[in-house]
KEBA-322496 format. One record per atom (N, C-alpha, C): residue number from 1; z, x, y; atom name; residue in one letter. Coordinates in nm, 2 decimals. Each point is the difference from the previous one (the first is absolute). Layout:
N
num, up, east, north, atome, residu
NUM, Z, X, Y, CA, A;
...
! end
This chain:
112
num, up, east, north, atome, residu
1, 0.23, -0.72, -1.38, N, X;
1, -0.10, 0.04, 0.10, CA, X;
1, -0.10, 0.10, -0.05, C, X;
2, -0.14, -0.01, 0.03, N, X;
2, -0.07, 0.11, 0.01, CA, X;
2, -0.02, 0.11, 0.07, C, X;
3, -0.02, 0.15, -0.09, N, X;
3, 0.01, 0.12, 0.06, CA, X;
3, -0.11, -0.07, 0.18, C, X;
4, -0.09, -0.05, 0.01, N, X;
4, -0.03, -0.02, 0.17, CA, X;
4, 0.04, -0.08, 0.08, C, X;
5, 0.12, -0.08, -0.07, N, X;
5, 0.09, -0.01, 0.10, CA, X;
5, 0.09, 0.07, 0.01, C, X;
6, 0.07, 0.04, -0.08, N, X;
6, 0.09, 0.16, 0.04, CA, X;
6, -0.02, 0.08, 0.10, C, X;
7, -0.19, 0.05, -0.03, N, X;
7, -0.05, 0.09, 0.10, CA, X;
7, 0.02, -0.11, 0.12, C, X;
8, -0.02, -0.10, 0.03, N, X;
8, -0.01, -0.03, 0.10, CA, X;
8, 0.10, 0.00, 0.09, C, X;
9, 0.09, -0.01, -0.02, N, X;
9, 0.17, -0.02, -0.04, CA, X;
9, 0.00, 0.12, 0.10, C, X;
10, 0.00, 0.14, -0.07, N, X;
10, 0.01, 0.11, 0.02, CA, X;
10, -0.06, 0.02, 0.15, C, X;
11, -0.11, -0.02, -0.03, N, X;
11, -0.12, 0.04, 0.09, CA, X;
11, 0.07, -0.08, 0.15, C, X;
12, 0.04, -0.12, 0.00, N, X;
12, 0.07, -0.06, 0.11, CA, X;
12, 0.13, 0.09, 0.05, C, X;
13, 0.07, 0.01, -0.11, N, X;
13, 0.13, 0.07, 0.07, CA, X;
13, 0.00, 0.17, 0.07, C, X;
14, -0.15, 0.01, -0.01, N, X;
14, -0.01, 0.13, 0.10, CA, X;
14, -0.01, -0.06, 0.12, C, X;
15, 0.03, -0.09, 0.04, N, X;
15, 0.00, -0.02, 0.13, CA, X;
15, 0.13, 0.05, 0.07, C, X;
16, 0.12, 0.01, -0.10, N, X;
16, 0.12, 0.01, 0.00, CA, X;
16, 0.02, 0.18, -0.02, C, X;
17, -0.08, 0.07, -0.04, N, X;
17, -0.02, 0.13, -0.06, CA, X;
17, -0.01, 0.09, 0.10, C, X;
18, 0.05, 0.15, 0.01, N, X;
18, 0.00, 0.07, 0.10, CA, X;
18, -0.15, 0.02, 0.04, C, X;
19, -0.01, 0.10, 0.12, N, X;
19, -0.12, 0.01, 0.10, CA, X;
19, -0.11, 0.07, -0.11, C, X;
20, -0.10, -0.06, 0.07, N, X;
20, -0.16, 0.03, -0.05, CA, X;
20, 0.02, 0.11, 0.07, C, X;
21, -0.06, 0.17, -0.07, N, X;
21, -0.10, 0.11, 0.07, CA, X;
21, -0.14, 0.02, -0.05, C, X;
22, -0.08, 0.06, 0.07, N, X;
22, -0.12, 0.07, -0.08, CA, X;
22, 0.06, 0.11, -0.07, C, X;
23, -0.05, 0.06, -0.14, N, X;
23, 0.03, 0.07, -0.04, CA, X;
23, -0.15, 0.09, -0.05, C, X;
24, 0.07, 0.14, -0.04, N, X;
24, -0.14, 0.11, 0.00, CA, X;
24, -0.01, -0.03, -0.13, C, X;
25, -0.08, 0.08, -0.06, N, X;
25, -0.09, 0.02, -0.18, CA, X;
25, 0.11, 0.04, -0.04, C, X;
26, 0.10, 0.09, 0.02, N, X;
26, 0.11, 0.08, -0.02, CA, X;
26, 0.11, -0.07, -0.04, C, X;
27, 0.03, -0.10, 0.08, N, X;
27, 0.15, -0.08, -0.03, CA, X;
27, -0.03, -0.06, -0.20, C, X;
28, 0.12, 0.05, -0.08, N, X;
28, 0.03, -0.01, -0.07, CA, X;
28, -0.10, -0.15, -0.09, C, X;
29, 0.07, -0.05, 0.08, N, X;
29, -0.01, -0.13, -0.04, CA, X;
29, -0.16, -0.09, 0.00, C, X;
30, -0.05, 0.08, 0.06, N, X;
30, -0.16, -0.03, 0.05, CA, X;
30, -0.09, 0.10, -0.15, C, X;
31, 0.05, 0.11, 0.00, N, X;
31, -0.03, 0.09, -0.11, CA, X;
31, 0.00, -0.09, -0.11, C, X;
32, 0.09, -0.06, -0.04, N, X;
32, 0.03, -0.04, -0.17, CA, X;
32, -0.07, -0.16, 0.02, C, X;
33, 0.02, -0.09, 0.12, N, X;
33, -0.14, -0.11, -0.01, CA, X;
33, -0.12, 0.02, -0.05, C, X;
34, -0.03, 0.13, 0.05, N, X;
34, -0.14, 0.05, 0.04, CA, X;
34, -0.07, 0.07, -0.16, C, X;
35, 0.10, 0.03, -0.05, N, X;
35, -0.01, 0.08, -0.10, CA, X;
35, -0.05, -0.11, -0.19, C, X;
36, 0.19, -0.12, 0.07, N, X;
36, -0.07, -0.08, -0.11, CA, X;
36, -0.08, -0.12, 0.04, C, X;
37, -0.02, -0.01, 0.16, N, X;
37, -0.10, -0.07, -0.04, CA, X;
37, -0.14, 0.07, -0.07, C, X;
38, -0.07, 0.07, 0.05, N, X;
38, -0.10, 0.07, -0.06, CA, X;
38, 0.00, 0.03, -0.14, C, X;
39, 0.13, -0.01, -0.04, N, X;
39, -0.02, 0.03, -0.18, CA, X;
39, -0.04, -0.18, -0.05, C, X;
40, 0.07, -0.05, 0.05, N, X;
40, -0.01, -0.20, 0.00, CA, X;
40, -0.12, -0.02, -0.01, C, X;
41, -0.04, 0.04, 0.11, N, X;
41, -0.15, -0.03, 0.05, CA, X;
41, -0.16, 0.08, -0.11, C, X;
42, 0.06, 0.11, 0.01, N, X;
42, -0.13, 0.11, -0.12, CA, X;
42, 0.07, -0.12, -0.13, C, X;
43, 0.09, -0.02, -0.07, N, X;
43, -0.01, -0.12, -0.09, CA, X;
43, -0.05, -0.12, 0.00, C, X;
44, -0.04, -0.03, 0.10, N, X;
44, -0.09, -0.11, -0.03, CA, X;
44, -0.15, 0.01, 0.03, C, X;
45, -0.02, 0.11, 0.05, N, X;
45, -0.15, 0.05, 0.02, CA, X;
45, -0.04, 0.15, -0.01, C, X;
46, -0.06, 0.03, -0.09, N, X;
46, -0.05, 0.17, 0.01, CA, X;
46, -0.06, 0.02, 0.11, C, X;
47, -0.03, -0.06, 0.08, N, X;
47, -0.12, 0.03, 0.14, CA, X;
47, 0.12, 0.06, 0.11, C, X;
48, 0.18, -0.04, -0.08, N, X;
48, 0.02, 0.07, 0.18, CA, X;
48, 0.06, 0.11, -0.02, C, X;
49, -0.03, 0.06, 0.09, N, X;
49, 0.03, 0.15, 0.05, CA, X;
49, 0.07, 0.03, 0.07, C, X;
50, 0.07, -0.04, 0.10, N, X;
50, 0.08, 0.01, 0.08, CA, X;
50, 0.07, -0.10, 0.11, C, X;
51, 0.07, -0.03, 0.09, N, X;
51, 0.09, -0.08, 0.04, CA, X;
51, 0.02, 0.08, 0.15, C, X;
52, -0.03, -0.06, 0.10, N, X;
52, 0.05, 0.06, 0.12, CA, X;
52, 0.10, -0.12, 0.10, C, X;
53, 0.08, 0.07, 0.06, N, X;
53, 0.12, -0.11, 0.05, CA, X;
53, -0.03, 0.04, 0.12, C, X;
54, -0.04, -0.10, 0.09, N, X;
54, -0.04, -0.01, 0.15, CA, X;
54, 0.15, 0.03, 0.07, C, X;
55, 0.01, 0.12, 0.03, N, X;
55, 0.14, 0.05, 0.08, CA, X;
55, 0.06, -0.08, 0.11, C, X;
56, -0.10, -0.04, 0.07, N, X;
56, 0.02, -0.03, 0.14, CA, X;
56, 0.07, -0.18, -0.06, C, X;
57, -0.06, -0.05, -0.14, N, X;
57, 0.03, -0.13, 0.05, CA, X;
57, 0.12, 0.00, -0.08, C, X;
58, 0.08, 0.05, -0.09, N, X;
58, 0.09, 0.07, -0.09, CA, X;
58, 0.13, -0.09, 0.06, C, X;
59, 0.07, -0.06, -0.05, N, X;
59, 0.13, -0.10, 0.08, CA, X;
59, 0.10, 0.06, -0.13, C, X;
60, 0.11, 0.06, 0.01, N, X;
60, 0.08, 0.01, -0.12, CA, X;
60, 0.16, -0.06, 0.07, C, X;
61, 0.02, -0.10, -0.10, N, X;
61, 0.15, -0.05, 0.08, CA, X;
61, 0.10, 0.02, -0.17, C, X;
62, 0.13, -0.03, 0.11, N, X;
62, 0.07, 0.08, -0.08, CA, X;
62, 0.06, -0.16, -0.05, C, X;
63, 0.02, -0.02, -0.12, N, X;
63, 0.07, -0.16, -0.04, CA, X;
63, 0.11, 0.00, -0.09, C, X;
64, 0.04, -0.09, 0.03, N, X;
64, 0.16, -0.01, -0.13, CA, X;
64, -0.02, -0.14, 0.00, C, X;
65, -0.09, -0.04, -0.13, N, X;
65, -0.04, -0.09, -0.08, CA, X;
65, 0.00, 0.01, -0.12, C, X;
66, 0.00, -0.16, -0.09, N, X;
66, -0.06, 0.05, -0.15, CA, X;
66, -0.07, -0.10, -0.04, C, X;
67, -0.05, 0.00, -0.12, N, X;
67, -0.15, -0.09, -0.04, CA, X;
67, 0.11, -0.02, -0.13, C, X;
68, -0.01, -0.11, -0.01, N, X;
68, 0.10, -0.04, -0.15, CA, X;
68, 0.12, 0.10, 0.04, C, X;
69, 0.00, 0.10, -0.10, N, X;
69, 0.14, 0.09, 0.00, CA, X;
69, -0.05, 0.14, 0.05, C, X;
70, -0.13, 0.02, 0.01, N, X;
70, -0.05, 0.13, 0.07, CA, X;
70, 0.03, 0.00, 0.12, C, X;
71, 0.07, 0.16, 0.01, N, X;
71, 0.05, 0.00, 0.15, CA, X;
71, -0.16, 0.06, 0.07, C, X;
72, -0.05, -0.04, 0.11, N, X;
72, -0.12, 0.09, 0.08, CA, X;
72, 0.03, 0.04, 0.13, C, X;
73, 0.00, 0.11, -0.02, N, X;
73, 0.08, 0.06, 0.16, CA, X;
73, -0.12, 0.05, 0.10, C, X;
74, -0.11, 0.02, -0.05, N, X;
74, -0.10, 0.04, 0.10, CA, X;
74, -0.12, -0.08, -0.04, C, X;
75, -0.07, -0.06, 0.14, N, X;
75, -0.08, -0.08, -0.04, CA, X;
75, -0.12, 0.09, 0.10, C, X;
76, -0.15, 0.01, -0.06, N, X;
76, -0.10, 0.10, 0.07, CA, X;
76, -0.11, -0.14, 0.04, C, X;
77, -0.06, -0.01, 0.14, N, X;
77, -0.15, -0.05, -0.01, CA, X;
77, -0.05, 0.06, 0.08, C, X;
78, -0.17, -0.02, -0.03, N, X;
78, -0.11, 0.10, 0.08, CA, X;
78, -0.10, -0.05, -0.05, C, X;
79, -0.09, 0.07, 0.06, N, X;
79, -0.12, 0.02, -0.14, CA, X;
79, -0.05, 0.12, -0.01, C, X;
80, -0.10, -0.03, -0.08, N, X;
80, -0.05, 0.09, -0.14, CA, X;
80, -0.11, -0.04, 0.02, C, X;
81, -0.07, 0.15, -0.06, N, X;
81, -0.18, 0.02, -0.06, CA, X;
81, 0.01, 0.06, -0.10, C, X;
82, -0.08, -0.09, -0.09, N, X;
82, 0.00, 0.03, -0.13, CA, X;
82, -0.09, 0.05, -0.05, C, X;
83, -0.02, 0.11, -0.01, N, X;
83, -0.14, 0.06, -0.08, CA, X;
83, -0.03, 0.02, -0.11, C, X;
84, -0.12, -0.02, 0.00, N, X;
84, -0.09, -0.04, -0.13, CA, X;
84, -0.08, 0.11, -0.02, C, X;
85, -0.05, 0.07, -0.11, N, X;
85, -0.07, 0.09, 0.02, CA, X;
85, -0.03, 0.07, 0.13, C, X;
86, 0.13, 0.04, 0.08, N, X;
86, 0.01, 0.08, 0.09, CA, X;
86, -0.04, -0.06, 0.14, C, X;
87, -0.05, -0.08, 0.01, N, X;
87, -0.04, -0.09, 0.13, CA, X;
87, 0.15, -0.11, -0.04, C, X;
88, 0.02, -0.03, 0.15, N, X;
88, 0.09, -0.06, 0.01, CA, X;
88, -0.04, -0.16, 0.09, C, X;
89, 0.04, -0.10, 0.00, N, X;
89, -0.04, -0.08, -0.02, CA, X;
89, 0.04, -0.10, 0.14, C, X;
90, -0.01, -0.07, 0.03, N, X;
90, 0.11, -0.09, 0.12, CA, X;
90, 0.11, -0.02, -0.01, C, X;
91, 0.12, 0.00, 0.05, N, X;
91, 0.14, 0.01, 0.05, CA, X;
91, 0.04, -0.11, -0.11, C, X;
92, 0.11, 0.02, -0.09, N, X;
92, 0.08, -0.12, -0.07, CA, X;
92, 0.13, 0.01, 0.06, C, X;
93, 0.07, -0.09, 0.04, N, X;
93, 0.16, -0.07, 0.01, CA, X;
93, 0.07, 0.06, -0.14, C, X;
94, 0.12, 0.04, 0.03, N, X;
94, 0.07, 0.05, -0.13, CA, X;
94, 0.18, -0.02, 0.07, C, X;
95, 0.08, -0.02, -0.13, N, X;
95, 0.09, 0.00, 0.00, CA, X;
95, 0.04, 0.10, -0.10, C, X;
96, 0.14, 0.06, -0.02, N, X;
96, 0.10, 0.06, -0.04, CA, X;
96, 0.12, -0.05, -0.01, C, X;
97, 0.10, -0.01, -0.11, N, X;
97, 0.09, -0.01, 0.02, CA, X;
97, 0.03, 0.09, -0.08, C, X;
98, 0.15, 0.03, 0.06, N, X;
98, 0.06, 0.13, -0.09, CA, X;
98, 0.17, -0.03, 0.00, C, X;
99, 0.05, 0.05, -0.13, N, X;
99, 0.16, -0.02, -0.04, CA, X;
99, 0.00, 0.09, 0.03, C, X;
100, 0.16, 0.01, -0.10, N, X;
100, 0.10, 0.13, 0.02, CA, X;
100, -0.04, 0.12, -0.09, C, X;
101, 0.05, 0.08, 0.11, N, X;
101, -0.06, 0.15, -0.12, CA, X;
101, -0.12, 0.02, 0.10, C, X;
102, -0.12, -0.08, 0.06, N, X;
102, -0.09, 0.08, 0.01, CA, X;
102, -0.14, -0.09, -0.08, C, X;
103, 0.05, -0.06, -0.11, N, X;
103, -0.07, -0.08, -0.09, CA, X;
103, -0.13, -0.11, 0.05, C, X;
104, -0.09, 0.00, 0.00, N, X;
104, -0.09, -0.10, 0.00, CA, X;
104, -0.04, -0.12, -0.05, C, X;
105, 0.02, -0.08, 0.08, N, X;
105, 0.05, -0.13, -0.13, CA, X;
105, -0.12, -0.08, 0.02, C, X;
106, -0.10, 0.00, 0.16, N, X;
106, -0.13, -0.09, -0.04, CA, X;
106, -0.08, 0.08, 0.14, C, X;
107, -0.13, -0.01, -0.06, N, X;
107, -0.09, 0.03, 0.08, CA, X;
107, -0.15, -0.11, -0.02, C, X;
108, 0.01, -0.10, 0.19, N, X;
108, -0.11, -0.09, -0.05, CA, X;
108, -0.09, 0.03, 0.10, C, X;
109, -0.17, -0.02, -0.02, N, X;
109, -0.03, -0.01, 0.10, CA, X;
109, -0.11, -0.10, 0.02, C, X;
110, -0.05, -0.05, 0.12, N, X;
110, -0.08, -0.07, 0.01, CA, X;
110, -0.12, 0.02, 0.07, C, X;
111, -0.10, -0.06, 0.03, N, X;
111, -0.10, 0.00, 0.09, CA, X;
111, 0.05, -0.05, 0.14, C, X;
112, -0.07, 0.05, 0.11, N, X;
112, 0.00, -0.05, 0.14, CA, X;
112, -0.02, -0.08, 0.00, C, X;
! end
């Protein structure tokens, strides 16, 4: 099987996964998304500057899944504004998944 059907795999069995909250800039786990996505992202373009995670739309559930043999215990969506030379841009769709430890295992995002 391909890694997107895995994700997809994954992505389904949060239906089964404990409760959705909003979460603040603060919660752990929103920090270290936010962090590598932005280093992700400045690698594929010098123009970005910064990364903002729209608090209010912020969904972090808690999951006991795995992708092949990766366990992912927290899964993050929301969106994001991605700034580019300091202007920031229209709202992108983003996911997170995160293992054990705290570890960041993917950060994607898309257009609206």
């Amino acid at each position: 099987m391909t890694f997107n059907r895995y994700l997809m795999l994954a992505m389904s069995s949060l239906l089964f996964a404990g409760p959705v909250s909003a979460q603040t800039s603060e919660d752990p786990a929103v920090t270290a998304c936010k962090s590598t996505a932005l280093v992700a992202l400045q690698g594929q373009s010098s123009e970005i500057t910064g990364l903002v995670f729209d608090a209010e739309s912020l969904a972090v559930s808690a999951a006991d899944t795995k992708v092949e043999d990766v366990a992912v215990k927290t899964v993050i969506l929301g969106e994001a504004y991605i700034e580019r030379k300091g202007v920031a841009g229209k709202a992108d769709r983003f996911v997170c998944l995160i293992g054990e430890k705290g570890k960041v295992l993917l950060t994607f995002f898309t257009a609206k």
